[in-house]
Backbone of each chain as ProteinMPNN parsed JSONL, in Angstrom:
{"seq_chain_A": "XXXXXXXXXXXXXXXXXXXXXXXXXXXXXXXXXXXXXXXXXXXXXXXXXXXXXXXXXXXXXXXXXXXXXXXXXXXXXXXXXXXXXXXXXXXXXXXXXXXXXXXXXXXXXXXXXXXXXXXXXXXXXXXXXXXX", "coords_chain_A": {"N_chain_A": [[69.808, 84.306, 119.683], [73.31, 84.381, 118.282], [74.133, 84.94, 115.142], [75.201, 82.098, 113.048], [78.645, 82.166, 111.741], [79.82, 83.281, 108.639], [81.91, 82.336, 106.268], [84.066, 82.368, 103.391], [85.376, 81.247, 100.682], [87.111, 82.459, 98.715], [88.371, 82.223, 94.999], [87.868, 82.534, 91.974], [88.566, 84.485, 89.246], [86.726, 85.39, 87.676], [84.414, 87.719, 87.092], [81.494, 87.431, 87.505], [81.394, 85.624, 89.475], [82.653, 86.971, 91.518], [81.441, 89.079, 91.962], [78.69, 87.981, 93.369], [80.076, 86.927, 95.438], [80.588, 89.258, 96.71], [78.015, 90.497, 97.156], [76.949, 88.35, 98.96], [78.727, 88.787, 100.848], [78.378, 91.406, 101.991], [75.91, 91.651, 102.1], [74.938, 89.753, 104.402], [76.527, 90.459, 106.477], [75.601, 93.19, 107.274], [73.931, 92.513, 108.22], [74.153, 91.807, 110.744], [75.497, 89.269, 110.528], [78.708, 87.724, 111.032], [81.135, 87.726, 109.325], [83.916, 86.523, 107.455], [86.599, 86.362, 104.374], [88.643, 84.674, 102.459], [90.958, 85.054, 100.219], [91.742, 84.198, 97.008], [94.139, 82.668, 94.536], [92.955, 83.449, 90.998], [91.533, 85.233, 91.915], [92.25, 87.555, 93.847], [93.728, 88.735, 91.796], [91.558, 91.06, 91.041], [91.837, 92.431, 92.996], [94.052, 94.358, 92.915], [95.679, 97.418, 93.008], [95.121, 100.171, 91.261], [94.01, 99.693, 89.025], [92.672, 99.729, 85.931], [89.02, 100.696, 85.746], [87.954, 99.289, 84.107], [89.322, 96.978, 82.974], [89.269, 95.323, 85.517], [87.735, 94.011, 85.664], [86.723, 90.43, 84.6], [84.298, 88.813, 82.797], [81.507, 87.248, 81.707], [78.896, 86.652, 79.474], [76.916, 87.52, 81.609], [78.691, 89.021, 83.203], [79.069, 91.675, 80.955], [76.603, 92.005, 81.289], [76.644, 93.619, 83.697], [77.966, 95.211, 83.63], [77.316, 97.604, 81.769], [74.976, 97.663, 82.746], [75.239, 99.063, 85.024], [75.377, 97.874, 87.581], [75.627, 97.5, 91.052], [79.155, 98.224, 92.286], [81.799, 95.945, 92.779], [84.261, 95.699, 94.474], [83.245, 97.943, 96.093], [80.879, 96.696, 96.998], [81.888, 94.855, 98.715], [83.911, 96.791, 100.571], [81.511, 98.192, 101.341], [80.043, 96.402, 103.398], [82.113, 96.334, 104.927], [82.144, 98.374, 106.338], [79.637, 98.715, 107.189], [79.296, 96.325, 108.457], [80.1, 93.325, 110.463], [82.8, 92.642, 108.901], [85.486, 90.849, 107.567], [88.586, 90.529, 105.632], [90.769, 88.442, 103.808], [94.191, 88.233, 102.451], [94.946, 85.382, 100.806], [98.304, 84.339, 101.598], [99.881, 82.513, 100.306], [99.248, 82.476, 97.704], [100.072, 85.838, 97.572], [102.554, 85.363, 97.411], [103.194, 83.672, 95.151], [102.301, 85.827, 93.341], [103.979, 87.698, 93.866], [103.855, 89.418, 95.528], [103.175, 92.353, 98.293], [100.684, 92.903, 100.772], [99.797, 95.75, 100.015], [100.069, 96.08, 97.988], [97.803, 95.659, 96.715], [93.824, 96.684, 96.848], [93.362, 99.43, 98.995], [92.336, 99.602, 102.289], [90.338, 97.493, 102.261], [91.455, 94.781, 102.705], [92.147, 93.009, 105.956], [94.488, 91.793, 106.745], [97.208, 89.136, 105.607], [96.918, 85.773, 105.314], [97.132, 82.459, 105.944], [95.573, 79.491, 104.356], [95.718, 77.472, 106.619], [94.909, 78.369, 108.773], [92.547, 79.823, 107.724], [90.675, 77.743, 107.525], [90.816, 76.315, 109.772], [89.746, 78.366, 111.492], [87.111, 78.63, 110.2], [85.911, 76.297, 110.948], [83.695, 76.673, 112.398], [81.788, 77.793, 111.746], [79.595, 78.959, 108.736], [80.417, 77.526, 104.638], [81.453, 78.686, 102.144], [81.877, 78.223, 98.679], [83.66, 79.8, 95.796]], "CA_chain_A": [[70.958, 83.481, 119.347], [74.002, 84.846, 117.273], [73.916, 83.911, 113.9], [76.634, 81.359, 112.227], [79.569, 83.019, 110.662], [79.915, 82.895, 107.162], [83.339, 81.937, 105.342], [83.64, 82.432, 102.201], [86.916, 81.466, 99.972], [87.157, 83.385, 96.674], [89.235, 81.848, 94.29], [87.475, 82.405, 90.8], [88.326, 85.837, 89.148], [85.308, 85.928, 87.316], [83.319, 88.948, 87.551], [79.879, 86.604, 88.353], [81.31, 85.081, 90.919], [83.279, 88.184, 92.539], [79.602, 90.046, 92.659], [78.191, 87.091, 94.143], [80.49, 86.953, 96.626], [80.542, 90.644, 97.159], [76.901, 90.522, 97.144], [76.554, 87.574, 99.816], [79.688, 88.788, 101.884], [78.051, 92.4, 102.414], [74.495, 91.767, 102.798], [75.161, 88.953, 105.298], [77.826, 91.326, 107.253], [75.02, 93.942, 107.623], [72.368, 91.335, 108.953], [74.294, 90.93, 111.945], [76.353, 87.809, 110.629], [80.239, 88.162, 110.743], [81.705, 87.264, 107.921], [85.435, 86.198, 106.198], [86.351, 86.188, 102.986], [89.977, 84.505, 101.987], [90.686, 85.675, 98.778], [93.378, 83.606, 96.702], [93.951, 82.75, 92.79], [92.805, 84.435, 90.458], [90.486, 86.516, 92.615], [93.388, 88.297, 94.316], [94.077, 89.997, 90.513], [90.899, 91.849, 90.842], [91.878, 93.446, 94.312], [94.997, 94.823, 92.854], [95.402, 98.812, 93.443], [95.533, 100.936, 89.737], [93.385, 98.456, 87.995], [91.88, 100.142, 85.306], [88.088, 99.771, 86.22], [86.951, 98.322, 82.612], [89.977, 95.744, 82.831], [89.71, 94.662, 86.582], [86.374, 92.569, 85.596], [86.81, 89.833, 83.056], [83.635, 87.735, 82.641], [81.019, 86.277, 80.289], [77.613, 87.48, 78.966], [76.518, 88.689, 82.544], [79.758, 90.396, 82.971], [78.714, 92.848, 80.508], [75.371, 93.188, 81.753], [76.517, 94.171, 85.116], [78.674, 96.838, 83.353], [76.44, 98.352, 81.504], [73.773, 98.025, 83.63], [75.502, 100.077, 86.101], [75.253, 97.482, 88.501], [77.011, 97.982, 92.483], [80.676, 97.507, 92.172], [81.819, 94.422, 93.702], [84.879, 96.321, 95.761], [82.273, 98.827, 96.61], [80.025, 95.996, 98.055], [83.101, 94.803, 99.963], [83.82, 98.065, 101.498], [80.083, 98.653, 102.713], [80.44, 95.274, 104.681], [83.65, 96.246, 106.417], [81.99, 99.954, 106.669], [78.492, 98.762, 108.389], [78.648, 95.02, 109.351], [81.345, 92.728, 110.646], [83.216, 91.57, 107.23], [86.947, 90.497, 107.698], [88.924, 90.413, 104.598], [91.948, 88.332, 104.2], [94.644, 87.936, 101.143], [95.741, 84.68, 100.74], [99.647, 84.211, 101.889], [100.425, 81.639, 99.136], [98.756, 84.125, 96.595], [100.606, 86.709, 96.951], [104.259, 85.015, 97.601], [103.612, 83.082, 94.245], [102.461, 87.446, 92.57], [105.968, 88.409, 94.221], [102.707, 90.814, 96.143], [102.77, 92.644, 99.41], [99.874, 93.586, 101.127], [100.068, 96.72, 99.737], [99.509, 95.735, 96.512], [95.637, 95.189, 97.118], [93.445, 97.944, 97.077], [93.541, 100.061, 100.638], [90.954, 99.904, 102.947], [90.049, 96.323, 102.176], [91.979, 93.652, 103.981], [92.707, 92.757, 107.469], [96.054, 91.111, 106.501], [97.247, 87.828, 104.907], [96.969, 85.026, 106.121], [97.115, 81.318, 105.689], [94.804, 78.526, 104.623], [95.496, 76.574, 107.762], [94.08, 79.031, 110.02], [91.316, 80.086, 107.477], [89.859, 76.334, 107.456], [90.563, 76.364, 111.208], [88.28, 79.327, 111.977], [85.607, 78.318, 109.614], [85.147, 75.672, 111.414], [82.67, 77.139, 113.571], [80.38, 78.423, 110.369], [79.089, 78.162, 107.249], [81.632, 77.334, 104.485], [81.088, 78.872, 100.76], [83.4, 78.495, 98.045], [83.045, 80.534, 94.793]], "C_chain_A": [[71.773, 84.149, 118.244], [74.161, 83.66, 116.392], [75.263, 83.075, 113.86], [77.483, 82.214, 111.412], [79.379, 82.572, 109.773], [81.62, 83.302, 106.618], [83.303, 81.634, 104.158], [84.85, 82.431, 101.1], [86.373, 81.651, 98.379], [88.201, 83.212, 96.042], [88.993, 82.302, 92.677], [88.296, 84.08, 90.433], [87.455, 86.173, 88.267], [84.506, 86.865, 87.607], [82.031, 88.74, 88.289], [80.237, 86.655, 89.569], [81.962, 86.45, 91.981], [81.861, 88.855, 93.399], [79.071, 88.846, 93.166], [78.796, 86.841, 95.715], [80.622, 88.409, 97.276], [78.774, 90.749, 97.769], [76.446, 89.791, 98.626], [77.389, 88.277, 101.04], [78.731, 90.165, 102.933], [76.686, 92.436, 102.917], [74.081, 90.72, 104.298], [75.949, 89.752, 106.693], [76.64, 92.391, 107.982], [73.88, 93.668, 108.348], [73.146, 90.338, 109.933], [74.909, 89.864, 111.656], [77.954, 88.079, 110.275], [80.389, 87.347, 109.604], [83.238, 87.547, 107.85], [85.706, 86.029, 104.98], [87.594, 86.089, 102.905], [89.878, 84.547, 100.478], [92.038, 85.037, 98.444], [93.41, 83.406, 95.124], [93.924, 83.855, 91.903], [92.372, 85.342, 90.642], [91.176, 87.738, 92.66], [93.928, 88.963, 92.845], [92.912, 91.203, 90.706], [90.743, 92.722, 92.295], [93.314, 94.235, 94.394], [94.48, 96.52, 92.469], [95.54, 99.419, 91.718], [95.03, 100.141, 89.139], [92.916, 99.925, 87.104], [90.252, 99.71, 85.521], [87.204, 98.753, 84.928], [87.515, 97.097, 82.677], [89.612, 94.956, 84.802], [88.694, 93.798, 86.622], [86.168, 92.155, 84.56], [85.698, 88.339, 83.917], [82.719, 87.449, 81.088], [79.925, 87.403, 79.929], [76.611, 87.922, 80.217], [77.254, 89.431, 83.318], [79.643, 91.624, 82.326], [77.87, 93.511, 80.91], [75.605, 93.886, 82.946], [77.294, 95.623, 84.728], [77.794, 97.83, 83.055], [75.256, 99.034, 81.595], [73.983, 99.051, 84.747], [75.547, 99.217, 87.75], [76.041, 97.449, 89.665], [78.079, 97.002, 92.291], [80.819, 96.368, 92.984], [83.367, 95.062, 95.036], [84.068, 97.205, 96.341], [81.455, 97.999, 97.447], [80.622, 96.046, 99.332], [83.142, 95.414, 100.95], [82.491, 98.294, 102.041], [79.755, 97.909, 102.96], [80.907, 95.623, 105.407], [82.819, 97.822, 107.258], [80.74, 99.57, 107.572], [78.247, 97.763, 108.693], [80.147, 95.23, 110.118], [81.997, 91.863, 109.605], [84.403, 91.924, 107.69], [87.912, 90.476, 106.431], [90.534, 89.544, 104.328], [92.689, 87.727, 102.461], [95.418, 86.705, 101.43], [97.504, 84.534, 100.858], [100.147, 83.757, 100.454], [100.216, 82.339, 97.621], [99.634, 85.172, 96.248], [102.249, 86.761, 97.041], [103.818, 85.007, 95.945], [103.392, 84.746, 93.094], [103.701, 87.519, 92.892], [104.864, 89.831, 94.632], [103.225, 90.817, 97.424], [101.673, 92.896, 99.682], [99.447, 94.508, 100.63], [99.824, 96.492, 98.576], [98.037, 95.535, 96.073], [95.291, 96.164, 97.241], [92.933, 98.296, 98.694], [92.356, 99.804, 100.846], [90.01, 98.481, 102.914], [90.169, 95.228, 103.074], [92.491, 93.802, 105.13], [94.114, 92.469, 107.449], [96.109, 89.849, 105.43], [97.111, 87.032, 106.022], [96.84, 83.234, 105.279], [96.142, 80.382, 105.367], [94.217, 77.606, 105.264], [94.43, 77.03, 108.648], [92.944, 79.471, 109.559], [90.566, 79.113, 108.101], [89.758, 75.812, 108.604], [89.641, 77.192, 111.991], [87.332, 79.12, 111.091], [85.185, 77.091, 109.822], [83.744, 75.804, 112.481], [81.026, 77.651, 113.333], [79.904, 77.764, 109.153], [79.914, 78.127, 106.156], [81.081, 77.56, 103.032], [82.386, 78.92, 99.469], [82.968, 78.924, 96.568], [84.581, 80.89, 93.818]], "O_chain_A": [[71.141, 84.524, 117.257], [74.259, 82.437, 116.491], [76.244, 83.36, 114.547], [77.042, 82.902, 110.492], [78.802, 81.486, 109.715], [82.226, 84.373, 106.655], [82.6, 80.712, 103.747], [85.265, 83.507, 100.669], [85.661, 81.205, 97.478], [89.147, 83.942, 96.337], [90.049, 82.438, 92.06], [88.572, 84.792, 91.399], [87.369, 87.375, 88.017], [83.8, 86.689, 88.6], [81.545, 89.387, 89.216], [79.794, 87.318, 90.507], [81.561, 86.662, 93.126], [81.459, 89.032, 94.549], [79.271, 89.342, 94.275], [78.197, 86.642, 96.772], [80.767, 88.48, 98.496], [78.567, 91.129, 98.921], [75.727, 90.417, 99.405], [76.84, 88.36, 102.139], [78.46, 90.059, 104.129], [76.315, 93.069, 103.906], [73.134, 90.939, 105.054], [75.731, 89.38, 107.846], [76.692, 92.47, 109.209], [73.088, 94.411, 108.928], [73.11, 89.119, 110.097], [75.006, 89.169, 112.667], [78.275, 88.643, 109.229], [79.701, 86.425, 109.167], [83.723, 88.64, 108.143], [84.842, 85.395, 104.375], [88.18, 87.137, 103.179], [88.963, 84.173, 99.744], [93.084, 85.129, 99.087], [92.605, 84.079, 94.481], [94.591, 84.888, 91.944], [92.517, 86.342, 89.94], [90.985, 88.719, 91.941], [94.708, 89.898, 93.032], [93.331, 92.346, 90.523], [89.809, 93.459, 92.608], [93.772, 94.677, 95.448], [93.437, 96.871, 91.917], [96.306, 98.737, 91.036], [95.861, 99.621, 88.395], [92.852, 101.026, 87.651], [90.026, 98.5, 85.495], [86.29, 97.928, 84.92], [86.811, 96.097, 82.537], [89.956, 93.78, 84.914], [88.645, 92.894, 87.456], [85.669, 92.77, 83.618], [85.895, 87.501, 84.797], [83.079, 87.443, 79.911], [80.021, 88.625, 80.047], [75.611, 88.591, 79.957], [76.813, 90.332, 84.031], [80.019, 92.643, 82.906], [77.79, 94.731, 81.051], [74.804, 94.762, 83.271], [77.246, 96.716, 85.291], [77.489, 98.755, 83.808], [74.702, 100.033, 81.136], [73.097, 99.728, 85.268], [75.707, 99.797, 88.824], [77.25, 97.367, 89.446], [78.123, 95.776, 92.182], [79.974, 95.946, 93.774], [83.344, 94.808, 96.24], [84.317, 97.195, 97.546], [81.232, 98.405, 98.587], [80.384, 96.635, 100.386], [82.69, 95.068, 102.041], [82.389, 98.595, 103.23], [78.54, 98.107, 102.979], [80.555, 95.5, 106.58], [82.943, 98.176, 108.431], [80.733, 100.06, 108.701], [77.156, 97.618, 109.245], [80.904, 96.175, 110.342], [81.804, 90.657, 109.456], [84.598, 93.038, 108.176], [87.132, 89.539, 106.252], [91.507, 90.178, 104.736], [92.091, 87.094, 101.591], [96.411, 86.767, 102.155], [97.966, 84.713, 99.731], [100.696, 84.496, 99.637], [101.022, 82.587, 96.724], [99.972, 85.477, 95.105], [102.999, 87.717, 96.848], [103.979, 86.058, 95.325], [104.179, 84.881, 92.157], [104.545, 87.37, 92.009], [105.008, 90.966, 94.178], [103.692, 89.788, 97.913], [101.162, 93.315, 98.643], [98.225, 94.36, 100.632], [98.843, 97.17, 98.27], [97.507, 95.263, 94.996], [96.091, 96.961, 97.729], [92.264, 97.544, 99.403], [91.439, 99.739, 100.028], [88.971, 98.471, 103.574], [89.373, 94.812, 103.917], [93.289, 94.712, 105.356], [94.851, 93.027, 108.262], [95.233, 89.626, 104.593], [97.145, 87.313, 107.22], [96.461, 83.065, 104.12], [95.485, 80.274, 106.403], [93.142, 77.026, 105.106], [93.456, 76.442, 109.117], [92.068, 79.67, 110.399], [89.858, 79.384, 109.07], [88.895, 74.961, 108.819], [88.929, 76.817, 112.923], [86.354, 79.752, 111.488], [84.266, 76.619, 109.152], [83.091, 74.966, 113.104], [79.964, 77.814, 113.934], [79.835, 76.608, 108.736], [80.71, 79.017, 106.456], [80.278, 76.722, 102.622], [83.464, 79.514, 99.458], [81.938, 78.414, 96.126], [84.516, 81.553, 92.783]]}, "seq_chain_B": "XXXXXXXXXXXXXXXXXXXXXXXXXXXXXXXXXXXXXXXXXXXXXXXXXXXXXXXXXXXXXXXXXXXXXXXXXXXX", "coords_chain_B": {"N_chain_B": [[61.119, 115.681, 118.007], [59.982, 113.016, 115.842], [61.466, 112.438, 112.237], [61.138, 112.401, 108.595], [62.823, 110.757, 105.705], [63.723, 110.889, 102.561], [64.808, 108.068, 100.745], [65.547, 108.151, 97.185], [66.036, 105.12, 95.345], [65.284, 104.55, 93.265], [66.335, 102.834, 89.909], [68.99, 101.37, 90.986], [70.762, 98.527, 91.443], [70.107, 95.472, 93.125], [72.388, 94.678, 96.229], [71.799, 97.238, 96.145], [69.713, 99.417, 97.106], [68.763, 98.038, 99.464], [71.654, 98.747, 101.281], [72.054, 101.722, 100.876], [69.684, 102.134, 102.469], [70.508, 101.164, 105.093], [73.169, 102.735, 105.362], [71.541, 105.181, 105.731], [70.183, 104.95, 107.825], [71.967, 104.78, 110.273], [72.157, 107.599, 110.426], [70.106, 108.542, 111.536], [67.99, 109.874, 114.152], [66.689, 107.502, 116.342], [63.557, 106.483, 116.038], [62.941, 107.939, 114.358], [62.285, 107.89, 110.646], [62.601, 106.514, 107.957], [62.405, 106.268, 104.005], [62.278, 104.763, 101.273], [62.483, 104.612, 98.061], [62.075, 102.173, 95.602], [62.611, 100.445, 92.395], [63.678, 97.83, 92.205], [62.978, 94.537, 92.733], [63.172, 92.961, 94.501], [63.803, 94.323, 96.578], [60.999, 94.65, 97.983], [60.84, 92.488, 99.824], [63.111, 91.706, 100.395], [64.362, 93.979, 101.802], [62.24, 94.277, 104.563], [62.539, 92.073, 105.457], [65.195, 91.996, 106.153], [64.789, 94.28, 107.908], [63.323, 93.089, 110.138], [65.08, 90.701, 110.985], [67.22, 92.679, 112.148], [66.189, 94.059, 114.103], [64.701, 96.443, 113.205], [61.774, 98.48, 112.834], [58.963, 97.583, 110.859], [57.284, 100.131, 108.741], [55.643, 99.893, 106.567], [55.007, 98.806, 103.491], [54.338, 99.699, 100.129], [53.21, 99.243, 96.929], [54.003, 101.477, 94.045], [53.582, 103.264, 91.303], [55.74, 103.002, 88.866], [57.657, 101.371, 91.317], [58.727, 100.207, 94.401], [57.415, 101.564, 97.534], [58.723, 101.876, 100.615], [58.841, 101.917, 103.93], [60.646, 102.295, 106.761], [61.509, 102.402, 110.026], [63.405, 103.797, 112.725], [64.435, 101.681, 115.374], [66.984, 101.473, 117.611]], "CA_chain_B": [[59.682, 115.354, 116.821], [60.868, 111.88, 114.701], [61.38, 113.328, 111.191], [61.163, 111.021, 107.597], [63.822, 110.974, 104.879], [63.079, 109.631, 101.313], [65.953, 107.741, 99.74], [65.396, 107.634, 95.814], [66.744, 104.507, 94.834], [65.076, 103.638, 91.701], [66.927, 102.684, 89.339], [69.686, 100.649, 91.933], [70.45, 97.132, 91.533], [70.385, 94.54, 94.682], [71.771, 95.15, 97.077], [71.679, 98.535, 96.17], [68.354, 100.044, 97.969], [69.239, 98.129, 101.16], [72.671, 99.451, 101.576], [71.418, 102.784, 100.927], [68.68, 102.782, 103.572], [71.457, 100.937, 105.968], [73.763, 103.903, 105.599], [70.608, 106.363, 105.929], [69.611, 104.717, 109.251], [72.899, 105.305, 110.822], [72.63, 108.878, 110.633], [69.606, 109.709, 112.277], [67.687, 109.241, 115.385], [65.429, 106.412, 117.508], [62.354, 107.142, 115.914], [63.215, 108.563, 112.639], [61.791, 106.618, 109.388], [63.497, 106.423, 106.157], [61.275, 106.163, 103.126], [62.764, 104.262, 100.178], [61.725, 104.253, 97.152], [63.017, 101.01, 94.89], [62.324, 99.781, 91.397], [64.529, 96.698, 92.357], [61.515, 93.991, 92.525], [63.441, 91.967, 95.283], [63.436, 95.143, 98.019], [60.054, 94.817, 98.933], [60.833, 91.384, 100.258], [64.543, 92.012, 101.185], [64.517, 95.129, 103.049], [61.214, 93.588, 105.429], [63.27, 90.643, 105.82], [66.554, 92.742, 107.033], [64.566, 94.798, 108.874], [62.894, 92.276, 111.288], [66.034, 90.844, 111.793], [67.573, 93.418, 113.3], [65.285, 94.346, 114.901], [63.902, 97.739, 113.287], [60.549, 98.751, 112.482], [58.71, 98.247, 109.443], [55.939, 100.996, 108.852], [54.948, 99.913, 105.456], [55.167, 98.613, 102.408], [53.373, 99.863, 98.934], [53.352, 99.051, 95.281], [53.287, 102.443, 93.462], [53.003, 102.991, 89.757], [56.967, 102.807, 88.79], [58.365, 101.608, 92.298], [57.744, 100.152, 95.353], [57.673, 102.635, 98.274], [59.456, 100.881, 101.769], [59.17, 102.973, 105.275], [61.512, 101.922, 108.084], [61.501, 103.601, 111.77], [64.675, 103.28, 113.616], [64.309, 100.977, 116.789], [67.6, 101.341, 118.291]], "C_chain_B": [[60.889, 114.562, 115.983], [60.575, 112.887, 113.005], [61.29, 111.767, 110.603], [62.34, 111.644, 106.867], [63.925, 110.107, 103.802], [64.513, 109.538, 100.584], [65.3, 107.455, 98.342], [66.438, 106.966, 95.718], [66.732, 103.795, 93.794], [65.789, 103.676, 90.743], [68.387, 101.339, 89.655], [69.186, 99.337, 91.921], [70.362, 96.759, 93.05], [71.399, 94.514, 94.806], [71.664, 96.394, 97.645], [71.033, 99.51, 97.107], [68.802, 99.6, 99.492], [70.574, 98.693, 101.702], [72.458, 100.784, 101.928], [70.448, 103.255, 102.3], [69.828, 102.322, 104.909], [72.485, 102.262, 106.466], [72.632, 104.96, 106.132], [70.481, 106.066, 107.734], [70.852, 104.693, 110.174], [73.264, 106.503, 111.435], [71.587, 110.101, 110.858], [68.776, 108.837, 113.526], [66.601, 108.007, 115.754], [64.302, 107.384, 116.704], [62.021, 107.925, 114.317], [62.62, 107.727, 111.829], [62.489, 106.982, 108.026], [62.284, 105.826, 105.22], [61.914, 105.874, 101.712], [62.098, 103.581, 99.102], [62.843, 103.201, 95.999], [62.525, 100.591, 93.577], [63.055, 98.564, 91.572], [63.375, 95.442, 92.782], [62.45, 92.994, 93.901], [63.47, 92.861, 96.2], [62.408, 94.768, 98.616], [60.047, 93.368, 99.584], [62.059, 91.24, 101.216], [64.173, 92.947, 102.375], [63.46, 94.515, 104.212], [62.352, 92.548, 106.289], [64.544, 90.826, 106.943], [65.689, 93.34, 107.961], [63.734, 94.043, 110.518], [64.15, 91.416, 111.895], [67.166, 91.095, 112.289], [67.304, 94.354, 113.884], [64.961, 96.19, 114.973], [62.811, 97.622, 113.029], [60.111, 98.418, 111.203], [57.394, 98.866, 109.496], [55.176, 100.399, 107.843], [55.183, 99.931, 104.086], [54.246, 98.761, 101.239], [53.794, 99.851, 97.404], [52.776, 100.49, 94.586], [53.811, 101.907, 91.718], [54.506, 101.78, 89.092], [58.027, 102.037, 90.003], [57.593, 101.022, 93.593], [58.292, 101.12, 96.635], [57.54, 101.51, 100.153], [59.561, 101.798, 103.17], [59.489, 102.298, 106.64], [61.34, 102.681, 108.985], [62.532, 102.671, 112.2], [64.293, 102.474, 114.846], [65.118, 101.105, 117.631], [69.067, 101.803, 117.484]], "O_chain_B": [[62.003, 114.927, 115.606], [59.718, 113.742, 112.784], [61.308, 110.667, 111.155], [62.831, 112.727, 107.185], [64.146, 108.9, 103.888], [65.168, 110.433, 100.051], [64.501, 106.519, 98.307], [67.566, 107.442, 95.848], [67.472, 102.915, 93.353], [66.072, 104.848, 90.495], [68.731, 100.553, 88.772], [68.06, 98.899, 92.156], [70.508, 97.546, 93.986], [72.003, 94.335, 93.749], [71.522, 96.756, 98.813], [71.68, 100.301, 97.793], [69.096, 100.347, 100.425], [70.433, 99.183, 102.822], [72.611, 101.138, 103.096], [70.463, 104.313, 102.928], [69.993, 103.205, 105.75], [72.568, 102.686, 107.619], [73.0, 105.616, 107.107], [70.674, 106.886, 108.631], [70.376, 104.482, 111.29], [74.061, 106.734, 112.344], [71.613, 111.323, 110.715], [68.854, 107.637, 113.792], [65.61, 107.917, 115.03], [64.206, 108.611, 116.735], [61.079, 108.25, 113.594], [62.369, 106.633, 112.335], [62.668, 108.03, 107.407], [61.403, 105.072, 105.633], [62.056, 106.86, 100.988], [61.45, 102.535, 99.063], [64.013, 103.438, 95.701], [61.418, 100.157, 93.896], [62.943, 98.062, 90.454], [62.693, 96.064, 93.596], [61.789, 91.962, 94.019], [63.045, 92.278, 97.198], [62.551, 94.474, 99.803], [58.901, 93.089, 99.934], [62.079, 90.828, 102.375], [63.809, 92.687, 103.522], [64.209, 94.133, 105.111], [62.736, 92.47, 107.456], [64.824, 90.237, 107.988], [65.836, 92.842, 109.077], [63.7, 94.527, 111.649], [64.301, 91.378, 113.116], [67.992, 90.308, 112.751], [67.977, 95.341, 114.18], [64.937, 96.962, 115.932], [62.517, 96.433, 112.902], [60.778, 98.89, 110.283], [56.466, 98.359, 110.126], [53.974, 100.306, 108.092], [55.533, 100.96, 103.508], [53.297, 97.978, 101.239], [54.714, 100.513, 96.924], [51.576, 100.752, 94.502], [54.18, 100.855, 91.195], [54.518, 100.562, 88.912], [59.222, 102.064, 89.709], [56.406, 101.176, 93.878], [59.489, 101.394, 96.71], [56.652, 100.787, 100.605], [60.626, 102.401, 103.302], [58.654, 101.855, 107.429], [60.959, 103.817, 108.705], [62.637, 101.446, 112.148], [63.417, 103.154, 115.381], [64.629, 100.966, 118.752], [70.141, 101.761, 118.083]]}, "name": "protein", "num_of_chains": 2, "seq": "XXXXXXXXXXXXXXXXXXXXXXXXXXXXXXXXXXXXXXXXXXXXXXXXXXXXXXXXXXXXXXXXXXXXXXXXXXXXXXXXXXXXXXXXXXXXXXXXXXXXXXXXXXXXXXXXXXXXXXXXXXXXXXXXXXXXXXXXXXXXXXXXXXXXXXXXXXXXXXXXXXXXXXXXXXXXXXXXXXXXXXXXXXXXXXXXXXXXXXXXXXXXXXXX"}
């Protein structure tokens, strides 16, 4: 039996939660379960292209440790989802009207496109529904 | 003749080690085994876990001094 998709809207830009969702999106993606990930808020700052990588992760007291620990990037997770499962990636529409963003503004190699909330919450009806 | 191929991944957070052997097992044949070594204390539970389902092999799992040592065989 194929597994349940997993949907996964990323709103926080918290560093925790980014690696958490990087973490869940990619290891889920590679175990055979498709996966989505609408990305909107504040998230969508930390998938902007020329980040500096010290500034593009602002969190708390296990924000640091993940720095210093060396721990796997959270766009790096991303990417080895899309690279060896089925992980989808999509930038919130409303997101990046209210940046004054294109597409293009997100780091390459990431997203599928933009897309809408309607049609996220319309295809995750079919899965499992995480919000972070 | 299946060959082995030892990923050192000690040191590598979660889900560091499994990624690692994921990419490894991509890039060799039916029959091959990958041999990953992990200080990450949640591999030897993870990787097993991934690897049954989807449906590769597991040869064997061991607790060495520093590390636990993880041997996959390709299935398909």
């Amino acid at each position: 039996m194929a597994a349940s998709p997993l949907y996964i809207l990323l709103c926080s830009g918290e560093h925790e939660k980014l690696q958490m969702a990087a973490m869940m999106a990619s290891v889920a993606a590679v175990s055979e379960r498709p996966v989505e990930v609408f990305v909107s808020m504040n998230a969508i700052l930390a998938f902007a292209k020329d980040v500096d990588p010290g500034a593009r992760y602002q969190g708390g007291a296990f924000s640091r440790l993940l720095k210093e620990r060396h721990a796997p990037d959270a766009l790096t997770l991303f990417q080895q989802g899309k690279d060896l499962g089925d992980l989808k990636m999509w930038a919130c529409s409303m997101a990046l009207d209210v940046q004054g963003w294109d597409i293009d503004r997100l780091q390459d190699g990431l997203f599928d496109g933009a897309l809408g909330l309607t049609k996220f919450l319309s295809d995750s009806e079919t899965g499992q529904f995480v919000t972070l | 003749m299946a060959e082995r191929r030892r990923i050192d991944a000690r040191g590598a957070f979660c889900p560091g080690p499994l990624m690692e052997l994921i990419a490894a097992l991509k890039l060799v044949s039916v029959g091959d085994e990958i041999e990953v070594l992990s200080s990450d204390k949640g591999s030897a539970k993870d990787i097993p876990e991934w690897v049954n389902k989807v449906h590769h092999d597991m040869v064997g799992v061991t607790q060495e001094s520093d590390c636990w040592r993880i041997v996959v065989r390709k299935a398909k």
